[in-house]
N, C-alpha and C positions, 0 to 999 in steps of 0.2 A: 857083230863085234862093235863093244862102244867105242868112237872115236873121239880120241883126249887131244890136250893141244899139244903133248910130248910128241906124239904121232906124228903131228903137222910140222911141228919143226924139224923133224927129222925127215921128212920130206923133203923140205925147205930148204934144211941146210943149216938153219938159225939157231938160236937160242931159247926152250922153253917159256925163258923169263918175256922174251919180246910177244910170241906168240901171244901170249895169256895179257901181254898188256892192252893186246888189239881186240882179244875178244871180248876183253870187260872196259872197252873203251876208253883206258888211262891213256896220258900226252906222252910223250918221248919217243916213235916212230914216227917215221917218214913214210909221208902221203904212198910210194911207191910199194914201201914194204905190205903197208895196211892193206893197198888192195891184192899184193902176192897171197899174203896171208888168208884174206875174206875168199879168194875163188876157191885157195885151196880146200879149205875149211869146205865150202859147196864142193866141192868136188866130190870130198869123201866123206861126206853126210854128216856133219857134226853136227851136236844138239846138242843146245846150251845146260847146262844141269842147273835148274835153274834154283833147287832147293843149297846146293855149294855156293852158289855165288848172291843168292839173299841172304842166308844166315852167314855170311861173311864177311856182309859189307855192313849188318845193325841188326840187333836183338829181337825188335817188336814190329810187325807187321800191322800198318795203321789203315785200317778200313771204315770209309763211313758209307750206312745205307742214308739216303734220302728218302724219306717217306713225305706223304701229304699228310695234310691236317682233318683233310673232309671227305668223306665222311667218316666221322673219330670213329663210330663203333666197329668199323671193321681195322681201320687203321692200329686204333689202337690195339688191338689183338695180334694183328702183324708184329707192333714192336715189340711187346713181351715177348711172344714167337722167339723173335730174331735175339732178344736179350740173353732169355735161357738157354738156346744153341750155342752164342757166342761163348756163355761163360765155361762150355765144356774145350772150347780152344786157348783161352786164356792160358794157360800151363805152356803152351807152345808155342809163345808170345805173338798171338793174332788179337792184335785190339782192336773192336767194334765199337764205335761211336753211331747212334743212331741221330739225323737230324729230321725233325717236323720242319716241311717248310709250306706256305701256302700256294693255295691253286686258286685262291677264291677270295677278293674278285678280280683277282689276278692272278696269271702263272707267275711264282718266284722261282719256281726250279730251273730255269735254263741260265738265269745270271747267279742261282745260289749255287749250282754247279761250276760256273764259268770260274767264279772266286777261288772254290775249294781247288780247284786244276790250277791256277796262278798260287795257292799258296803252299803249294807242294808238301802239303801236312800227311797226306796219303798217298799208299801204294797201291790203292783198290779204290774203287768207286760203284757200290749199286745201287740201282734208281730206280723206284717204281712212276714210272714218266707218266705226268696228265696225260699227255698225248703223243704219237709217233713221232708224224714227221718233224714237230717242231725240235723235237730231240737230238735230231742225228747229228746236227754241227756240232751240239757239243760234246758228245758224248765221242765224236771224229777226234775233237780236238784232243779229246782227255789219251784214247788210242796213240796218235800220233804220238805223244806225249811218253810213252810207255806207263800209263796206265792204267789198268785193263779195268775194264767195265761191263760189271756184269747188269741185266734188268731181271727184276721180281715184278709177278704180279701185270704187270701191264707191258709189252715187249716193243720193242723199236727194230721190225726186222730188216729194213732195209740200212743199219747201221754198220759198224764195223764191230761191235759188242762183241762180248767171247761168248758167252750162254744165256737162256734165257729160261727163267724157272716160274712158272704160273701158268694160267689158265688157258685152253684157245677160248677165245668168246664167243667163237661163232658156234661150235660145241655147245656151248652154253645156252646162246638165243635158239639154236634148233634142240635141244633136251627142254627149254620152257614149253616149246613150241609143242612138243610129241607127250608132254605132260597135261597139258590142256585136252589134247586128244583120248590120252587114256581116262580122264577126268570123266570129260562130258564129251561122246565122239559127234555127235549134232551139231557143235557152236558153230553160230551163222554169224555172230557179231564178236569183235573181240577189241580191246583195248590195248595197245602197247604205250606204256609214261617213258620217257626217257628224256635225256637230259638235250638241252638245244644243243647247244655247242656241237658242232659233228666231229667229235675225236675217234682214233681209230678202233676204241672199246667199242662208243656207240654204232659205228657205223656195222660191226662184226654180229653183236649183238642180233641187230634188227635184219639181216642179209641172214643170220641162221635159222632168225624163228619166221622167218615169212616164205622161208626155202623148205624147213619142214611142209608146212599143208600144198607147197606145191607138189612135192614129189610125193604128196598123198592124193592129188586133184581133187583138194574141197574146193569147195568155194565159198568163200567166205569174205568177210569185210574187215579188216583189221585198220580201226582208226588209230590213229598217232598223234599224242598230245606230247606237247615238248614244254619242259620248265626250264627256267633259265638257273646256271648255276646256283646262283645267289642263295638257292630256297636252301643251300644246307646250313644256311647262318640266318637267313629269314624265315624262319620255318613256317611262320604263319602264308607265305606263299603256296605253300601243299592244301592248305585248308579252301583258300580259294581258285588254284586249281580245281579241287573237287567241285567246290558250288558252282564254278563259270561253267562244268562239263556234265553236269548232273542228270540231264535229259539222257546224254549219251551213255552215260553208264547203265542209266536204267533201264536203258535197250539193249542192253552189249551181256552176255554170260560170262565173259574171263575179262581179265587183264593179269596183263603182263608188266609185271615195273622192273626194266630195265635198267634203271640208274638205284642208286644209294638212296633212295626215300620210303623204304619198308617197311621201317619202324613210325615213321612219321604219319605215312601213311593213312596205318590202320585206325590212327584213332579220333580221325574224322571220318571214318565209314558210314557212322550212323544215317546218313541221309539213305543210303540205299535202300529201294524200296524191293529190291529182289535178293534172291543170295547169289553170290559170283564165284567161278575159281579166279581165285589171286596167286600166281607165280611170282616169286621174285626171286633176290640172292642174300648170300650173309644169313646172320641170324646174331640176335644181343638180345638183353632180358627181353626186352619188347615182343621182340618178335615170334621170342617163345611162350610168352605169353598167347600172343594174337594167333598162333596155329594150337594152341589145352582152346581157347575160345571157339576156335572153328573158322574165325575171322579172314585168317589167311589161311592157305590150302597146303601149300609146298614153299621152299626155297630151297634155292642152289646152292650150296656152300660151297668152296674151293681151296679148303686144306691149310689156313695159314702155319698149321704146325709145320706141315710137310717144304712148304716156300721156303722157308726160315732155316729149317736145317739141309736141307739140299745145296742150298744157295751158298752154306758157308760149308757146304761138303766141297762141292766146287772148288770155292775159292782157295782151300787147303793146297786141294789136288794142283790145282795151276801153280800154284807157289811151291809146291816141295814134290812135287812127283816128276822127275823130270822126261819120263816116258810121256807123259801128255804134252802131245804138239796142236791139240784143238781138241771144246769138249762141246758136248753135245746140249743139245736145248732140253727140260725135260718137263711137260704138260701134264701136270698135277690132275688127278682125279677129279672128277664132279660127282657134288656129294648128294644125295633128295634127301633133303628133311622134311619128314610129317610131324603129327603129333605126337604118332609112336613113337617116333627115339628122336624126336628132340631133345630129350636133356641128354644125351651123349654129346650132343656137340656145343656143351655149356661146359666150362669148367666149374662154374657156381650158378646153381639153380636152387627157386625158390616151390614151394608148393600150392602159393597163393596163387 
């Protein structure tokens, strides 16, 4: 049986009107009554309805996701993603502001966060975070706050966050891993690119795909070249990446690019003097491109349709379903694109 605040004052002895002022924390009770009122309320299980008492205290529910800037082509697909979902809540006054802010060559999302929490313009916050740990204060502080903050896409799980909607990567680095196997089951040399910086993406990433060929006992050599952020706005940085490692590729039958440089990539390959499987993730004209060429082999996609509306499925539920007292994380599919259905996961594809 739902327990209402009539119930508790009648308990109590009080007056309905007092009860409900302590629950939705208006002034004019005494310190003593509040805490008569809060045990009792625990006592017999109340739960806030939390859709009565948002739609009654203002109209529009103000949400902003934080997105990065780098790397645009999959970013940017995210925020369309998150646009066209949002505008199916719009009717139910949930506004979505999306903000790009940069990671590169700087994190700005921990003070561009910090701001939005001091300017109290929203009642939601989702972050797809550079990185974990650096996350958790703020995203503690936004909680405290009453807040709630959900993460897409890249997750802070040692935070206080409500849900968390995107990928596991370690999934991700061991399916590159078991793909290269089904490829070519022989590879003795193999290439993993990933980004220096050790964030909690990269560090999942490489821990999945070096965990595959163990729990298959190859043996095998997988060398690790790391590029510094910077190359997703220096791009010519990719091109000598390749020349400074060029020996090495040309001993090596796969690589793996673990970071956002897919597109970039492929089209400085020409030096190679063998053919290689290239794993990576994402997929934009380029890269669909570069798998009709043969150039690349596979990549991993990870649903940006599905993040985007999940994410503000979520956020509905927490605001107006008052049966939800905690929701669950939910780990988006991983997707293998070849040549064959790559243009399913284009929404505009060329023939060229």
């Amino acid at each position: 049986m739902k327990v209402t605040a009539k119930m508790i004052a009648e308990e109590l002895g009080i007056s309905t009107a007092t009860v409900d002022r302590v629950l939705n924390h208006r002034k004019g009770v005494s310190e003593k009554t509040i805490h008569k009122v809060k045990q009792k309320a625990k006592e017999l299980g109340y739960q806030p309805n939390r859709a009565a008492k948002f739609l009654s205290t203002q109209k529009i529910v103000n949400i902003a996701f934080i997105l990065p800037v780098f790397p645009d082509y999959f970013w940017n697909e995210l925020e369309m993603e998150i646009k066209e979902a949002a505008s199916l809540y719009a009717d139910f006054g949930f506004q979505t502001d999306v903000h790009r802010v940069h990671t590169i060559p700087q994190n700005d999302e921990l003070e561009y966060m910090d701001k939005l929490i001091d300017q109290g313009n929203y009642q939601a916050i989702v972050i797809a975070p550079h990185d974990a740990k650096p996350t958790e204060e703020v995203i503690n502080k936004a909680m405290d706050k009453n807040i709630p903050v959900f993460t897409i896409n890249t997750d802070v799980p040692d935070s206080q966050r409500i849900a968390y909607v995107g990928s596991d990567y370690y999934d991700a680095g061991y399916l590159a891993g078991e793909l290269i196997y089904l490829f070519q089951k022989d590879v003795s040399n193999m290439v993993l690119i990933r980004e220096r910086e050790n964030t909690y993406q990269m560090q999942q990433k490489e821990k999945g795909f070096i965990q595959f060929f163990k729990e298959k006992n190859i043996e095998n050599k997988v060398h690790i070249i790391k590029y510094d952020k910077s190359a997703y706005i220096e791009k010519e940085q990719i091109g000598e990446l390749l020349h400074n490692h060029k020996e090495l590729f040309n001993q090596s039958e796969a690589v793996y690019v673990a970071g956002g440089i897919l597109d970039e990539l492929q089209k400085y390959w020409f030096f190679s003097t063998r053919t290689h499987i290239i794993i990576g993730h994402d997929i934009n004209q380029t890269i669909y491109h570069a798998l009709n060429k043969g150039v690349i082999t596979a990549t991993i996609c990870q649903d940006p349709m599905a993040q985007a509306a999940i994410t503000l499925k979520k956020l509905t539920n927490y605001f107006l379903d008052e049966n939800v007292s905690e929701l669950d994380d939910h780990i988006v599919k991983l997707e293998i694109v070849t040549r064959a259905n790559a243009k399913y996961f284009l929404k505009h594809t060329t023939n060229d």
